[in-house]
BATORBA-882495 format. One record per residue (C-alpha): residue number from 1; z, x negated, y. Coordinates in nm, 2 decimals. Each point is the difference from the previous one (the first is absolute). Layout:
REM residues N
<dopa seq="NUM" z="Z" x="X" y="Y"/>
...
END
This chain:
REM residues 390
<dopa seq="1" z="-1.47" x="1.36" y="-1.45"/>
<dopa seq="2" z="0.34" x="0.11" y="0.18"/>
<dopa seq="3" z="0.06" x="0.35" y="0.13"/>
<dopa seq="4" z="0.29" x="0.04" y="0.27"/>
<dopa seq="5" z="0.16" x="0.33" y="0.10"/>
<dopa seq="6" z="0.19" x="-0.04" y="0.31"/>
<dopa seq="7" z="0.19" x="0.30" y="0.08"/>
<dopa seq="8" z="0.16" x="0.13" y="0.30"/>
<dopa seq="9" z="0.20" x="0.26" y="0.03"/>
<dopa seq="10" z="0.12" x="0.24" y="0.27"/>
<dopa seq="11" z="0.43" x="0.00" y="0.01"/>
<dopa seq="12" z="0.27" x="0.16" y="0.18"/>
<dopa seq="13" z="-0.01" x="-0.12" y="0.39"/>
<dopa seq="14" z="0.08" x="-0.35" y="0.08"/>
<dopa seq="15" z="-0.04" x="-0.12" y="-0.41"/>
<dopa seq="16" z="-0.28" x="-0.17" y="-0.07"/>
<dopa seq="17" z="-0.15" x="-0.05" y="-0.40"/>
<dopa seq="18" z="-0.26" x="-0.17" y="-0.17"/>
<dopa seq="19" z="-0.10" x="-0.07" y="-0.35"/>
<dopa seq="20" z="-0.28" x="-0.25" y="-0.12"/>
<dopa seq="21" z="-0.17" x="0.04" y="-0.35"/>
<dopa seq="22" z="-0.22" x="-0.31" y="-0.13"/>
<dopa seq="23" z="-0.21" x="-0.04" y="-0.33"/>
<dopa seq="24" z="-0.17" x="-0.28" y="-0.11"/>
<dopa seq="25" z="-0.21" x="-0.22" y="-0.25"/>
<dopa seq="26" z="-0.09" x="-0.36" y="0.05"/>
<dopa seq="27" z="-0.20" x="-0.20" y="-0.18"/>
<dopa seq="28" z="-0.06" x="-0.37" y="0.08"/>
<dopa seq="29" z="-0.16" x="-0.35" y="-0.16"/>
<dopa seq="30" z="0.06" x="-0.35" y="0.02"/>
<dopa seq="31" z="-0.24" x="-0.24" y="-0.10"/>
<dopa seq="32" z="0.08" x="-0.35" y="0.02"/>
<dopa seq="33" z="-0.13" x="-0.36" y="-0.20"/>
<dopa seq="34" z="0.23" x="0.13" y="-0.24"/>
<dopa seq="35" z="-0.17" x="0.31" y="-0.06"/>
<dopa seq="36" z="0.07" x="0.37" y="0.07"/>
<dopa seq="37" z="0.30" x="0.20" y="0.00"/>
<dopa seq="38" z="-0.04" x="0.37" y="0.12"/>
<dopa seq="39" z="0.31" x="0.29" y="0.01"/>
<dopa seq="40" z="-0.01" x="0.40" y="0.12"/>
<dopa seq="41" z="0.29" x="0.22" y="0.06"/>
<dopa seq="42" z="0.11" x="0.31" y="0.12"/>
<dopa seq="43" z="0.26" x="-0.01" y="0.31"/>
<dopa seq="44" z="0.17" x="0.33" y="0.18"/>
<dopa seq="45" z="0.26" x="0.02" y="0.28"/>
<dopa seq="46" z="0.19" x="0.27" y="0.20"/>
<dopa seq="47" z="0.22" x="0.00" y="0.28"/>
<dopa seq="48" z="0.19" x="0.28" y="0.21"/>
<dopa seq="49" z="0.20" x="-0.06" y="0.29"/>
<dopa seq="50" z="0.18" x="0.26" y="0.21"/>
<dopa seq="51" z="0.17" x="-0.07" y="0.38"/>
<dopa seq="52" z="0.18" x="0.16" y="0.29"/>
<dopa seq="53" z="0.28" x="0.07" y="0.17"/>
<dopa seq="54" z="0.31" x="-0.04" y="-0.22"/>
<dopa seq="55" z="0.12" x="0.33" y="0.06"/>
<dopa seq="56" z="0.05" x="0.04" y="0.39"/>
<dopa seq="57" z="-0.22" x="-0.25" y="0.23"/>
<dopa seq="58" z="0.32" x="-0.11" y="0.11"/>
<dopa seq="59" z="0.09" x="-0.26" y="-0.29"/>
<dopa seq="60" z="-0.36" x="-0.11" y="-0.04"/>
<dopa seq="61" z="-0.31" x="0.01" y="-0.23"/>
<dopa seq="62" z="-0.02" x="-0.13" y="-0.34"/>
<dopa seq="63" z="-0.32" x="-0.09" y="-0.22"/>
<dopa seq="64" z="0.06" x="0.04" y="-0.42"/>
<dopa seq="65" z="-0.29" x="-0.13" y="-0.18"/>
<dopa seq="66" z="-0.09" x="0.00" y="-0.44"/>
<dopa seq="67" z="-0.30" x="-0.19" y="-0.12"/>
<dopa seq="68" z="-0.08" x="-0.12" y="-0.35"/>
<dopa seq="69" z="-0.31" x="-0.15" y="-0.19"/>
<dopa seq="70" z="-0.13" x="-0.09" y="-0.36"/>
<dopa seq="71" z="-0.29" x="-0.25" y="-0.02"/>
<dopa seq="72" z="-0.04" x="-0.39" y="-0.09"/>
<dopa seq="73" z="-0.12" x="-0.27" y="0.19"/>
<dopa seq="74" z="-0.37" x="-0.08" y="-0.08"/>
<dopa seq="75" z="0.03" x="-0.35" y="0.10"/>
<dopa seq="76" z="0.31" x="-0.06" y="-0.23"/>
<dopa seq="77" z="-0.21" x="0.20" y="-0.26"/>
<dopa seq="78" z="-0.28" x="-0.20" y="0.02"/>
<dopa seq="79" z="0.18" x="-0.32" y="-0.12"/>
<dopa seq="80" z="0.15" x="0.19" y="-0.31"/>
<dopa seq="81" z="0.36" x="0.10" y="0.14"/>
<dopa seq="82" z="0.22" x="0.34" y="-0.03"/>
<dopa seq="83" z="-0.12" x="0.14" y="0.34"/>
<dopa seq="84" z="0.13" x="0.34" y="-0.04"/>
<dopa seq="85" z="0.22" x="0.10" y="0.22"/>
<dopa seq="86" z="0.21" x="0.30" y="0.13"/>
<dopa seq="87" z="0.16" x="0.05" y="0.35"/>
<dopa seq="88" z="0.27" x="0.25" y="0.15"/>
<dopa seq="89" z="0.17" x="-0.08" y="0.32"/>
<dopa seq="90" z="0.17" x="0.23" y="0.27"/>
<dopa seq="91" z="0.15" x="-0.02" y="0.32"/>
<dopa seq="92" z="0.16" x="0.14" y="0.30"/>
<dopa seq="93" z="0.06" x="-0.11" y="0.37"/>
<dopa seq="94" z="0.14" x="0.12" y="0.29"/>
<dopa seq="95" z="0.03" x="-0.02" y="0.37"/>
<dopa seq="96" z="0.28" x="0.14" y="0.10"/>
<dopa seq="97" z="0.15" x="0.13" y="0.38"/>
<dopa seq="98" z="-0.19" x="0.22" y="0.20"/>
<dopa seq="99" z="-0.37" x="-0.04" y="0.15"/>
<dopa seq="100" z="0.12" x="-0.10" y="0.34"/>
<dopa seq="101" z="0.24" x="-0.26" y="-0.11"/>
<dopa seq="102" z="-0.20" x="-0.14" y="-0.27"/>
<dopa seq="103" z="-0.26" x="-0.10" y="0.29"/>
<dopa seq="104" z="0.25" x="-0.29" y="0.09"/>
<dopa seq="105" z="0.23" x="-0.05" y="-0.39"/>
<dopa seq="106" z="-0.12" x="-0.02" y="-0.33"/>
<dopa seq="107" z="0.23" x="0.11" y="-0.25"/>
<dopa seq="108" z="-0.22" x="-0.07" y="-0.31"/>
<dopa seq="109" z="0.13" x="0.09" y="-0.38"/>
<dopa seq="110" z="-0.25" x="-0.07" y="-0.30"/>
<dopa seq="111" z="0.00" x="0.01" y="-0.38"/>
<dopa seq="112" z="-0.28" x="-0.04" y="-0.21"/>
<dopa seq="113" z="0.02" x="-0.11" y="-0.43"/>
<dopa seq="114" z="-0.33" x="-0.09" y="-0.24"/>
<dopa seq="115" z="0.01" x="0.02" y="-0.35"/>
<dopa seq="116" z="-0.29" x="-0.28" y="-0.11"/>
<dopa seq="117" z="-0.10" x="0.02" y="-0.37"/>
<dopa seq="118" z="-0.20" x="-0.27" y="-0.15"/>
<dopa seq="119" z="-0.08" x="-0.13" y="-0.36"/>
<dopa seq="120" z="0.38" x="-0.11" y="-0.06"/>
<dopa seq="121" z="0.08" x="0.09" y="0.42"/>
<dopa seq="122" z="0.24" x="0.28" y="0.07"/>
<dopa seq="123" z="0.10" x="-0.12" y="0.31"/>
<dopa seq="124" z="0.22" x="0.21" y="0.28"/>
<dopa seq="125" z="-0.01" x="-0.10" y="0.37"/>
<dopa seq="126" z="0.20" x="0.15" y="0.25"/>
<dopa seq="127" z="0.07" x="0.00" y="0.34"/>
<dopa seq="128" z="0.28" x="0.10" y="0.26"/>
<dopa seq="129" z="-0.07" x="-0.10" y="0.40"/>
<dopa seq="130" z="0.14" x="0.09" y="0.32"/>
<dopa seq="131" z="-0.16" x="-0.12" y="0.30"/>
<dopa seq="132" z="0.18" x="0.08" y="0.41"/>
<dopa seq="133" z="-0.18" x="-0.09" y="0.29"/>
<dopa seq="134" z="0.02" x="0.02" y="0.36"/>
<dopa seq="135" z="-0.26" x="0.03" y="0.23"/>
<dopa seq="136" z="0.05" x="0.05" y="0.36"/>
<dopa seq="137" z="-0.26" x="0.02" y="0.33"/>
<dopa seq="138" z="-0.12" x="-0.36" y="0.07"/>
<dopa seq="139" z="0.29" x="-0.22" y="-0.16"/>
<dopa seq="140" z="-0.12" x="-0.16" y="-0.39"/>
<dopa seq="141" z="0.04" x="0.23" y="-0.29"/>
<dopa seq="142" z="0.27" x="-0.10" y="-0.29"/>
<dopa seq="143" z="0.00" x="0.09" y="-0.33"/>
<dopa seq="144" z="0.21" x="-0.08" y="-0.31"/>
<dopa seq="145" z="-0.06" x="0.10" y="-0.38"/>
<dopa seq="146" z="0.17" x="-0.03" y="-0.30"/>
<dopa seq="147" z="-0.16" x="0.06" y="-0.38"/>
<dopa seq="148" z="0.16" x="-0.01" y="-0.34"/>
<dopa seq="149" z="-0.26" x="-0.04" y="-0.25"/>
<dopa seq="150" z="0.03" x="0.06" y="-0.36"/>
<dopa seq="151" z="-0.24" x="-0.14" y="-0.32"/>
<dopa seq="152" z="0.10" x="0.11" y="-0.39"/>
<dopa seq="153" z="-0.20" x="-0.05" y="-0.27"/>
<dopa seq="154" z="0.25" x="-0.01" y="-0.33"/>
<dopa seq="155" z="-0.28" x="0.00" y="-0.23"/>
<dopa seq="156" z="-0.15" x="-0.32" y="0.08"/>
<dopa seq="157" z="0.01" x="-0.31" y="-0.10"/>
<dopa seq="158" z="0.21" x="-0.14" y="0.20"/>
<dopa seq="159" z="0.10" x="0.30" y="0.11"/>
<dopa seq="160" z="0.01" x="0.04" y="0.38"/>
<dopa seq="161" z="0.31" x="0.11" y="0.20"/>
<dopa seq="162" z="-0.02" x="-0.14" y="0.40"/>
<dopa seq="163" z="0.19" x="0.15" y="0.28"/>
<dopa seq="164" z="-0.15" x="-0.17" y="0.32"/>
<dopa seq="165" z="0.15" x="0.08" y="0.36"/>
<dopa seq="166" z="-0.22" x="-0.04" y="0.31"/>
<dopa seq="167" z="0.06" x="0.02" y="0.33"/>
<dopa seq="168" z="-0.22" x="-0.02" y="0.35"/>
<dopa seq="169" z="0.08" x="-0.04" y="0.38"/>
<dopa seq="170" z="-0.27" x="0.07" y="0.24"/>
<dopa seq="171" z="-0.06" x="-0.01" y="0.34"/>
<dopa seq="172" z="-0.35" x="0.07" y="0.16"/>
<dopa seq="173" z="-0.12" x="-0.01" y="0.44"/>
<dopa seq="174" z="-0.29" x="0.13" y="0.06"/>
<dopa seq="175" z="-0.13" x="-0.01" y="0.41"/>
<dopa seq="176" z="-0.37" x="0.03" y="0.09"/>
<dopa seq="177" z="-0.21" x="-0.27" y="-0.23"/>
<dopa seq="178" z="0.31" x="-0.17" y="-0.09"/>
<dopa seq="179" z="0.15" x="0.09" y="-0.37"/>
<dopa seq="180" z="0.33" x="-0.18" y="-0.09"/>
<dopa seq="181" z="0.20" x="0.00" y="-0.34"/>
<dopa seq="182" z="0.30" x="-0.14" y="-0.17"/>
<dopa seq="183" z="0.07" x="0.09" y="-0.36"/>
<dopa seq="184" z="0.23" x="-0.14" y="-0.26"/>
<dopa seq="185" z="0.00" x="0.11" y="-0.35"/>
<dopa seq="186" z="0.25" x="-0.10" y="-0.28"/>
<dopa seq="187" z="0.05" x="0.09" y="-0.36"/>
<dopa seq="188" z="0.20" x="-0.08" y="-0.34"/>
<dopa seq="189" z="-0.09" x="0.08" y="-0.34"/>
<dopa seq="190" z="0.26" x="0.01" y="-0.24"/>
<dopa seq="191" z="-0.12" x="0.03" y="-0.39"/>
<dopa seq="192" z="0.28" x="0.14" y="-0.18"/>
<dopa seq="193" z="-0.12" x="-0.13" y="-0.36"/>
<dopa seq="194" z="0.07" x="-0.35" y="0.04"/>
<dopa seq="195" z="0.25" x="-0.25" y="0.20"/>
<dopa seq="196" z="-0.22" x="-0.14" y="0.22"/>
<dopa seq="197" z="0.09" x="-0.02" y="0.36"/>
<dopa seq="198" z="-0.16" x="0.26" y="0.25"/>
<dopa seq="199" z="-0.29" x="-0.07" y="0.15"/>
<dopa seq="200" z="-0.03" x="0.02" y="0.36"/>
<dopa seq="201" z="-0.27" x="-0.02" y="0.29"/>
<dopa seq="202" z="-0.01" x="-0.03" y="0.40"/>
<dopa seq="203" z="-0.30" x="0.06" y="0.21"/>
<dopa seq="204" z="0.01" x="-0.01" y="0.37"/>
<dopa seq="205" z="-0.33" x="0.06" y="0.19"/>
<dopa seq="206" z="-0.11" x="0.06" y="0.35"/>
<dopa seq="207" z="-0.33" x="0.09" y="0.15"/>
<dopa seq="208" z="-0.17" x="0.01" y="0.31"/>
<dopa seq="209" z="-0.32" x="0.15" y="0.10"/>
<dopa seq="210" z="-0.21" x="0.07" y="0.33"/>
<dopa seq="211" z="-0.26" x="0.29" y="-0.09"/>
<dopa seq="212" z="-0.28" x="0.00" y="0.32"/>
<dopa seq="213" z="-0.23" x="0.33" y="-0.07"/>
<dopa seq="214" z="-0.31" x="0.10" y="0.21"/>
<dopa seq="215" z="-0.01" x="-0.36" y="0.22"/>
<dopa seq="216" z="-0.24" x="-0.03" y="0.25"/>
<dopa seq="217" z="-0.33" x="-0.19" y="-0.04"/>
<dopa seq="218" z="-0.14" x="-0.09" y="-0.34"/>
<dopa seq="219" z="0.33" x="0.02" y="-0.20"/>
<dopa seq="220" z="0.12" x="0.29" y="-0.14"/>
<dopa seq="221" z="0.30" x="-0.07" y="-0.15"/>
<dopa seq="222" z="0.24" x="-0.34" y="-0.02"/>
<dopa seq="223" z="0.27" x="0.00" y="-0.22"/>
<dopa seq="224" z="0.27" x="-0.31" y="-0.01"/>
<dopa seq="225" z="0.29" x="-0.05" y="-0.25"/>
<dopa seq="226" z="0.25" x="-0.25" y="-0.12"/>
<dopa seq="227" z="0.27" x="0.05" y="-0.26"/>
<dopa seq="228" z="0.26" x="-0.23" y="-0.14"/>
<dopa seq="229" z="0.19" x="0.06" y="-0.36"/>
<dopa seq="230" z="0.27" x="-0.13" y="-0.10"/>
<dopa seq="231" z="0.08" x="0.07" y="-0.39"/>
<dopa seq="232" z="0.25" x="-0.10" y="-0.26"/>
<dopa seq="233" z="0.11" x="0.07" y="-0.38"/>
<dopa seq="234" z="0.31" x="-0.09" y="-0.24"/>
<dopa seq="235" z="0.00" x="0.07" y="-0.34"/>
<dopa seq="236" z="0.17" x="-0.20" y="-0.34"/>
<dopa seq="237" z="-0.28" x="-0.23" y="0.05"/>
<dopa seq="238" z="0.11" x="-0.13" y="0.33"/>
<dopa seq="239" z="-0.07" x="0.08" y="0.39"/>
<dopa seq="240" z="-0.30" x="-0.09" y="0.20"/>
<dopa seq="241" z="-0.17" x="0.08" y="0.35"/>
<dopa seq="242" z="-0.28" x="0.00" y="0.16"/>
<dopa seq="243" z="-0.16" x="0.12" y="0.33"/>
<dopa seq="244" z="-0.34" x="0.09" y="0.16"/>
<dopa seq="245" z="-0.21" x="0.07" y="0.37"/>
<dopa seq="246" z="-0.32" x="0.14" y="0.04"/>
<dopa seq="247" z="-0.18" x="0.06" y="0.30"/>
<dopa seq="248" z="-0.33" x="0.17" y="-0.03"/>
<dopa seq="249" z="-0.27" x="0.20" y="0.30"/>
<dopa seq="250" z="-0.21" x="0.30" y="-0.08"/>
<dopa seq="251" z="-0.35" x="0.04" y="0.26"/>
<dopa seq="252" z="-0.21" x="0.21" y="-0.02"/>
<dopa seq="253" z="-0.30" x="0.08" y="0.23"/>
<dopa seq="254" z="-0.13" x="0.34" y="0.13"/>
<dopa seq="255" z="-0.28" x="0.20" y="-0.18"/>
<dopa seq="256" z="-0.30" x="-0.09" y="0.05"/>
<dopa seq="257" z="-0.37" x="0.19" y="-0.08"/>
<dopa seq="258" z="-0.31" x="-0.09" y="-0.22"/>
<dopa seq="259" z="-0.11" x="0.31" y="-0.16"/>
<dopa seq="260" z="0.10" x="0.20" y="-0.18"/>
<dopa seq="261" z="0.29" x="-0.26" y="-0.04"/>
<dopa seq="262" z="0.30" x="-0.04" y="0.19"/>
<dopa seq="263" z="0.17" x="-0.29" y="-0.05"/>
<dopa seq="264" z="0.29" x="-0.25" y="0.12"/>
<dopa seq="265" z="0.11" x="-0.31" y="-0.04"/>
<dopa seq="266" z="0.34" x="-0.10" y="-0.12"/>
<dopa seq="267" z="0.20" x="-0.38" y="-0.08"/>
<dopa seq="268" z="0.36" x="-0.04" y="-0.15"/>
<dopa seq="269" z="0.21" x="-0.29" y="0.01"/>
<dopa seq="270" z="0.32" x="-0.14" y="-0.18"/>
<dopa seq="271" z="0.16" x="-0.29" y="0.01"/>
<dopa seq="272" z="0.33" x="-0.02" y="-0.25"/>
<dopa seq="273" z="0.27" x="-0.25" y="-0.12"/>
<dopa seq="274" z="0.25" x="0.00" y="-0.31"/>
<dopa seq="275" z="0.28" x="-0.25" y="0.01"/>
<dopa seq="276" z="-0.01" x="0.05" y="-0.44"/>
<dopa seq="277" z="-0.31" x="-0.25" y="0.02"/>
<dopa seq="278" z="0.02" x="-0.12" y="0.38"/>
<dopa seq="279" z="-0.34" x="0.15" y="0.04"/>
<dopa seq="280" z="-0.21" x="0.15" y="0.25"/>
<dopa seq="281" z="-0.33" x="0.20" y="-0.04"/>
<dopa seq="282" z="-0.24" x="0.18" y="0.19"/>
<dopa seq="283" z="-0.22" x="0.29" y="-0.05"/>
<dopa seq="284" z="-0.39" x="0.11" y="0.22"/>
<dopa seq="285" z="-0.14" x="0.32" y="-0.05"/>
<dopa seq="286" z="-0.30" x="0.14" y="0.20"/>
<dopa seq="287" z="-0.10" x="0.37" y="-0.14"/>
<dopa seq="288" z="-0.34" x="0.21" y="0.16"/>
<dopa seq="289" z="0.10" x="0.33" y="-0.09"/>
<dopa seq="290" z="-0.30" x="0.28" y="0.05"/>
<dopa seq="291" z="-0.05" x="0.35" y="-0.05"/>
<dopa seq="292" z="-0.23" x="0.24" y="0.05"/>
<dopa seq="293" z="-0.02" x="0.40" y="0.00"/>
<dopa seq="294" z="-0.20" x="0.22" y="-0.27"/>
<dopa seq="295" z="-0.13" x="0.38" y="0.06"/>
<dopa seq="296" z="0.34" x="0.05" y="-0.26"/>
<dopa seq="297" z="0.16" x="-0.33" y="-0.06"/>
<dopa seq="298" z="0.01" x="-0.35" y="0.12"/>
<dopa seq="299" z="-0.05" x="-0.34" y="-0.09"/>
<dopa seq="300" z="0.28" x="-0.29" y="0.02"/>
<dopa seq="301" z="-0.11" x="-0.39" y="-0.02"/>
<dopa seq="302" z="0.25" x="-0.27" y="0.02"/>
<dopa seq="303" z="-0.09" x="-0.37" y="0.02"/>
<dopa seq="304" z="0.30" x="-0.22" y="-0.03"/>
<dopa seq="305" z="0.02" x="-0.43" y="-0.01"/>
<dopa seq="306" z="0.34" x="-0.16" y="-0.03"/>
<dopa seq="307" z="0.10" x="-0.36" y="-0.03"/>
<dopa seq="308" z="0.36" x="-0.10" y="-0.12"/>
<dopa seq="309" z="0.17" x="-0.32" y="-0.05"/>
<dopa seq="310" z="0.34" x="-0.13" y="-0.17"/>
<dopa seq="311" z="-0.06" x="-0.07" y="-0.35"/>
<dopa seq="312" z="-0.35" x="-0.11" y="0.10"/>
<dopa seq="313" z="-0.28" x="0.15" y="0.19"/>
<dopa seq="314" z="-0.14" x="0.37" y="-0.13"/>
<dopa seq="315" z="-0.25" x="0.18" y="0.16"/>
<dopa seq="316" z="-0.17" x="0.36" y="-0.10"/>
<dopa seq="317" z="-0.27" x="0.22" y="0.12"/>
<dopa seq="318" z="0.04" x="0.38" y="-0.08"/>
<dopa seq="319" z="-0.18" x="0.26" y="0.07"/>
<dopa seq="320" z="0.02" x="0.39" y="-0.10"/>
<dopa seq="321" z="-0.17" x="0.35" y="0.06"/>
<dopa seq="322" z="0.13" x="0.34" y="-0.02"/>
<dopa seq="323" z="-0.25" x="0.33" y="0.04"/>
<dopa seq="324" z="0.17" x="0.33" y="0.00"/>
<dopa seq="325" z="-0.23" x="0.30" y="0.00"/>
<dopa seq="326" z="0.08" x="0.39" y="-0.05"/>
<dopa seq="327" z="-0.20" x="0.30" y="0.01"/>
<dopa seq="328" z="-0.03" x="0.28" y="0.25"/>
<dopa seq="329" z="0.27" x="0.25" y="-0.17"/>
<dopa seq="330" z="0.25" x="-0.34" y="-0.07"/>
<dopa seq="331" z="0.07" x="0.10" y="-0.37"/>
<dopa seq="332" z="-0.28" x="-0.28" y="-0.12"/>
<dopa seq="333" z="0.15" x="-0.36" y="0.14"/>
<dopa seq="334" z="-0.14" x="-0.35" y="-0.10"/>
<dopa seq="335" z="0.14" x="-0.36" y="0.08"/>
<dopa seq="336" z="-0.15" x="-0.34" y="-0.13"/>
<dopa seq="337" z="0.17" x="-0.30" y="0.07"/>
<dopa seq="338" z="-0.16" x="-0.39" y="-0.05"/>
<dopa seq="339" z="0.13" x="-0.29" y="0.03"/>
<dopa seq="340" z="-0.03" x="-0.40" y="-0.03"/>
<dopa seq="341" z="0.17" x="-0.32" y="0.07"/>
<dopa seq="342" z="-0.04" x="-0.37" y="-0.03"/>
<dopa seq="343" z="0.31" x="-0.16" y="-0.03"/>
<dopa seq="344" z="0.08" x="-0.39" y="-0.04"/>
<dopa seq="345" z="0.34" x="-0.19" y="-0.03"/>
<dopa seq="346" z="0.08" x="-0.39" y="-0.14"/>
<dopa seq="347" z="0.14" x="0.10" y="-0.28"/>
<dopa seq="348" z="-0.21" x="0.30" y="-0.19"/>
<dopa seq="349" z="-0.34" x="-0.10" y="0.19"/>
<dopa seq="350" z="-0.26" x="0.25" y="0.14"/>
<dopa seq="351" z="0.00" x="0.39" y="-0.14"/>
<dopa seq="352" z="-0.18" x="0.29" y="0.02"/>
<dopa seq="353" z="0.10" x="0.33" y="0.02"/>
<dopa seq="354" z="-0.18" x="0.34" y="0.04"/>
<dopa seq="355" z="0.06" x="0.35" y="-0.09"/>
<dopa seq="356" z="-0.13" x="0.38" y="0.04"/>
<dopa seq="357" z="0.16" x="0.34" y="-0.02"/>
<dopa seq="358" z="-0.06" x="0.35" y="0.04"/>
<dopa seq="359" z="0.16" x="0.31" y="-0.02"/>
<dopa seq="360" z="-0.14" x="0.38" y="0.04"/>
<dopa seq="361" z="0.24" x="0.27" y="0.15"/>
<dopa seq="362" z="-0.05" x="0.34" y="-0.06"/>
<dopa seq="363" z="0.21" x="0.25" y="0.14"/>
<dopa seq="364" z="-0.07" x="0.39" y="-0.07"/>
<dopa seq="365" z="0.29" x="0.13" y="0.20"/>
<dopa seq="366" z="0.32" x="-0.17" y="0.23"/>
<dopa seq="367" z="0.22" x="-0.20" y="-0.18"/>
<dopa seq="368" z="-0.21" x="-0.04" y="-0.32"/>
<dopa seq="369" z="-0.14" x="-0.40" y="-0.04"/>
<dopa seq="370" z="-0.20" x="-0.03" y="-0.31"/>
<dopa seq="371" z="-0.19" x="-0.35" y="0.04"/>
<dopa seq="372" z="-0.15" x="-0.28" y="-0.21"/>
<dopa seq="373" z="0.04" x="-0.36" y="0.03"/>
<dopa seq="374" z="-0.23" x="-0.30" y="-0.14"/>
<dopa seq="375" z="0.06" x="-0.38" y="0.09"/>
<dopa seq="376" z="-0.08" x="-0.32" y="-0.11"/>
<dopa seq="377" z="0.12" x="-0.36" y="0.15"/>
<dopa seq="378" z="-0.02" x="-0.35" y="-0.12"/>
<dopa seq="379" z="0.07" x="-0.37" y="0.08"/>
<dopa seq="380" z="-0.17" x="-0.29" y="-0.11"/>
<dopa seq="381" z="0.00" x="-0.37" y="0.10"/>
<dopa seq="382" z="-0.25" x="-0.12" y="0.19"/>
<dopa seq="383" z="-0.10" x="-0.29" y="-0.21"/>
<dopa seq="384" z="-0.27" x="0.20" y="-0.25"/>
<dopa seq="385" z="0.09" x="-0.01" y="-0.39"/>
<dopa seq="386" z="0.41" x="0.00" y="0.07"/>
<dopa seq="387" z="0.11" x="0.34" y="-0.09"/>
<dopa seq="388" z="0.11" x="0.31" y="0.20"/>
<dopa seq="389" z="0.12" x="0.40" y="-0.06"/>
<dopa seq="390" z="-0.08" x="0.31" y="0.07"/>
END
């Protein structure tokens, strides 16, 4: 059961603030050939975050945010570890020069820290950027950023203390259908508690991508892309390299009527090579995706089949439902969601999936969620007698 507040609240002109209050208690079971393992916990979160002009409208707007949490991870719970856990992070950003100048340059300062504590984990993360960028009528956009990240944890073992610089170049055309983009990201961590070299990575990556909405005839929409990545690392342990294309198309026809459904048909393709393993692999997907209106909801179906190839052939069949329903006043909402898959591959053979959940909403007045959730999903080979969970 989880009750959420969300609270909004009228400020000065031109600030803007928000607040977000969330209880919760989960409860969950695993039950596998090896028997049953079942764990329940308590979980609560807040967050604020203020934003406006800093000052006058003439140096820009700024966003400052707070958020923290207690709760454990269920799943980690579940197999018998410490899952408690405490969160408290904050951060500010800003956007500095006025509104009409800030159409065309970005002048972009952030700062954001966490403070993670776990079993033996009191980890600190932190966070400096700066990103500038120039965009101008009908010539590419350029953008450059540069981050200095910080991790501590002295009271592990090992303890942790890694500064790690990273920077990014980016360019980006946009004309019509056509999207093009040229990025470049680099980083170096340096960990200050031993004598090992620095660490350092390169990525260099460029995209292209025609985007065809609202076509004539059947089609409704054609999407072609190609990308090529181009990545490399150093570290104590030597250097290596490696570099990738893909080229993929996205169709999809227009909607078409059998009632109360209305349905279309879609297919994806990819084709990919690594130079790591001098491979190339190719992916099919052909989806019917249908839904139809309620009195005070509606009904989603999705039909998917996809074939893959590389490391052998796989093929899958999914399918999944969702029904959303509310009554006339909208305080009283309820969603149920099913789903199922068949899913083969060389190495683990054929497996079966399925899974059902649903959640009630009530809502007695704005801003005030208070909703239950129930699930269950499980997978199980599809040779009978050979084990499974749920």
């Amino acid at each position: 059961m989880v009750l959420v507040v969300l609270v909004a609240t009228p400020a000065r002109a031109q600030y803007r603030r928000s607040g977000l209050l969330n209880w919760k208690f989960d409860d969950i079971t695993v039950k596998t050939a090896a028997g049953t393992r079942r764990a329940s916990g308590f979980a609560q979160s807040y967050a604020f975050s203020m934003g406006g002009p800093l000052g006058t409208p003439l140096l820009g707007e700024g966003d400052a945010s707070v958020n923290f949490s207690q709760g454990k991870s269920l799943t980690q719970a579940a197999d018998g570890a410490d899952a408690n856990q405490k969160i408290l992070g904050y951060a500010f950003r800003a956007s500095l020069l006025p509104p009409g100048l800030r159409r065309y340059v970005t002048l972009a300062p952030s700062f954001s820290r966490t403070k993670t504590q776990q079993a033996a984990l009191n980890l600190v993360d932190t966070s400096k950027a700066l990103t500038v960028g120039l965009a101008l009528p009908r010539l590419p956009s350029v953008s450059v950023s540069r981050s200095f990240l910080s991790r501590r944890d002295a009271a592990a073992r090992p303890s942790v203390d890694q500064d790690t610089r990273l920077q990014t170049e980016e360019s980006a055309y946009t004309k019509g259908p056509l999207r093009l983009r040229v990025r470049r990201d680099r980083s170096r961590t340096d960990d200050r508690l031993t004598t090992v070299a620095s660490s350092r990575t390169e990525q260099k990556r460029a995209d292209a991508e025609l985007d065809f909405a609202e076509m004539k005839g059947r089609l409704e929409r054609m999407s072609l892309r190609t990308s090529y990545q181009d990545q490399g690392a150093e570290s104590s342990g030597g250097a290596s390299r490696q570099d990738s294309k893909t080229a993929g198309v996205y169709l999809a026809t227009r909607r078409f009527k059998n009632r109360p459904w209305d349905s279309f048909l879609g297919y994806g393709g990819d084709y990919a090579w690594n130079s790591a393993d001098r491979r190339d692999s190719k992916r099919h997907a052909l989806s019917l995706t249908s839904f139809a209106p309620l009195s005070r909801g509606r009904v989603d179906n999705r039909l998917t089949y996809q074939r893959a190839d590389g490391l052998g052939e796989r093929q899958s069949v999914a399918e999944s439902a969702t029904g959303e329903w509310s009554t006339r006043s909208g305080k009283t909402a309820l969603r149920t969601s099913v789903d199922g898959a068949w899913a083969h591959d060389p190495l683990g053979g054929a497996v079966l999936t399925d899974g059902l959940r649903q959640r009630l909403t009530l809502i007695p007045r704005p801003f005030y969620d208070l909703y239950g959730e129930a699930g269950t999903s499980g997978a199980s080979p599809a040779r009978p007698g050979a084990g499974g969970s749920r």
